[in-house]
N, C-alpha and C positions, 0 to 999 in steps of 0.2 A: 093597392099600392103599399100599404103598411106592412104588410106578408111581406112583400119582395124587401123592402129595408130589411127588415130585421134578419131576413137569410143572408143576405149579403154582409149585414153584420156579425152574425156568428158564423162566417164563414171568416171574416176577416179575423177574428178575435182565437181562431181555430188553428190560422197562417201566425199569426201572433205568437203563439201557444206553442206549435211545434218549433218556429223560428225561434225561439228566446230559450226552448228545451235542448235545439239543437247548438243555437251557441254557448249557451251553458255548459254542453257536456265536452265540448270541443276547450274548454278554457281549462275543464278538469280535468280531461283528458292532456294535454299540453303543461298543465302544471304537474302531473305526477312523472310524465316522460321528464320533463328538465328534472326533478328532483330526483331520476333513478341515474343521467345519465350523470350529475354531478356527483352521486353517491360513486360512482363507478372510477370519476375521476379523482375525490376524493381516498381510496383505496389504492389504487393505483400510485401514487402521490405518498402517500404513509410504507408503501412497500417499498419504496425509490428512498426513503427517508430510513426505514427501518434498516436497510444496506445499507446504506452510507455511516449509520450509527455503528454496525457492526465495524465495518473497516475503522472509523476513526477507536472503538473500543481495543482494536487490535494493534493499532496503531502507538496509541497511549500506555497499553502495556510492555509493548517491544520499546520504546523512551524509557518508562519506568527499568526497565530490567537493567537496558544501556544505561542511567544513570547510576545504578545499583553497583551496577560493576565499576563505574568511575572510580564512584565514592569509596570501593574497597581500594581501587590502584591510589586513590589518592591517599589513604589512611595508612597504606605498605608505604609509599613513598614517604612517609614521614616518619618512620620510623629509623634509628638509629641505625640499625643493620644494614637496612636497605643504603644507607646516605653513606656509611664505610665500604660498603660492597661495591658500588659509583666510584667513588673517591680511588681504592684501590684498583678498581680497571684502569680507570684513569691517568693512573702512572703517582697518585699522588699516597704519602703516609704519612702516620702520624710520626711525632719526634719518637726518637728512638727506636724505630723499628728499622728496617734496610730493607730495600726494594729489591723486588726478586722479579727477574727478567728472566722470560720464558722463551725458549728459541725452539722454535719450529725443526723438526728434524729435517734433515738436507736428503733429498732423495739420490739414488745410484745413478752419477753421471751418467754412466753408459748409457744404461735405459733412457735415458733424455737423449742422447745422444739417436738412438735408432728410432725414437718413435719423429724425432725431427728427419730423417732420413725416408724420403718419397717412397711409393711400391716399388718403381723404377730400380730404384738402387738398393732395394733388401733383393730383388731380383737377381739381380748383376752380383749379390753379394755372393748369393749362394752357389750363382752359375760357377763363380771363381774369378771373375772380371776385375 
């Protein structure tokens, strides 16, 4: 009866053995899948980031330029010339100078006159009507 314990015990110690082999490698197994599919989502997540960098990069250069150019309209606008140049559109002058009013050339009545006149009646014009 001592034979059969001791097989039945290294039988069990065998089940034991491969049992603890096998959930061991299943734990290891399991732990390197979560740590490649995180890797993958990590990557993924830095390329979505890495675009987003770029757009905001392009972004902040097109503001910088836009203010660039502000800052020049605003440095011309303060200037002397610019501020007379306004002022005389404007209608306004300094003392001593006379205002010079500019008059728009008058175009050839007739011509206004025919192009206001329908197809109808250049028609009839030429017919002799």
């Amino acid at each position: 009866m001592i034979t059969r314990f001791k097989k039945s015990k290294k039988r069990k110690e065998v089940f034991q053995t491969i049992f603890l082999s096998t959930l061991f490698g299943i734990l290891i197994f399991g732990t390197i899948a979560y740590l490649v599919v995180s890797n993958l989502n990590i990557r993924q997540k830095r390329a979505e980031l890495i675009t987003q960098i770029e757009e905001i990069q392009k972004d902040i250069d097109d503001l910088e330029q836009k203010n660039q150019e502000l800052e020049t309209g605003i440095n011309k606008t303060e200037s002397q010339d610019y501020q007379r140049e306004k002022l005389y559109e404007q209608g306004y002058v300094e003392k001593g100078e006379q205002q010079v009013v500019v008059l728009l050339q008058e175009e050839n009545k007739e011509t206004n006159k025919e192009e206001q006149k329908g197809l109808w009646q250049k028609l009839l014009n030429k017919i002799g009507f």
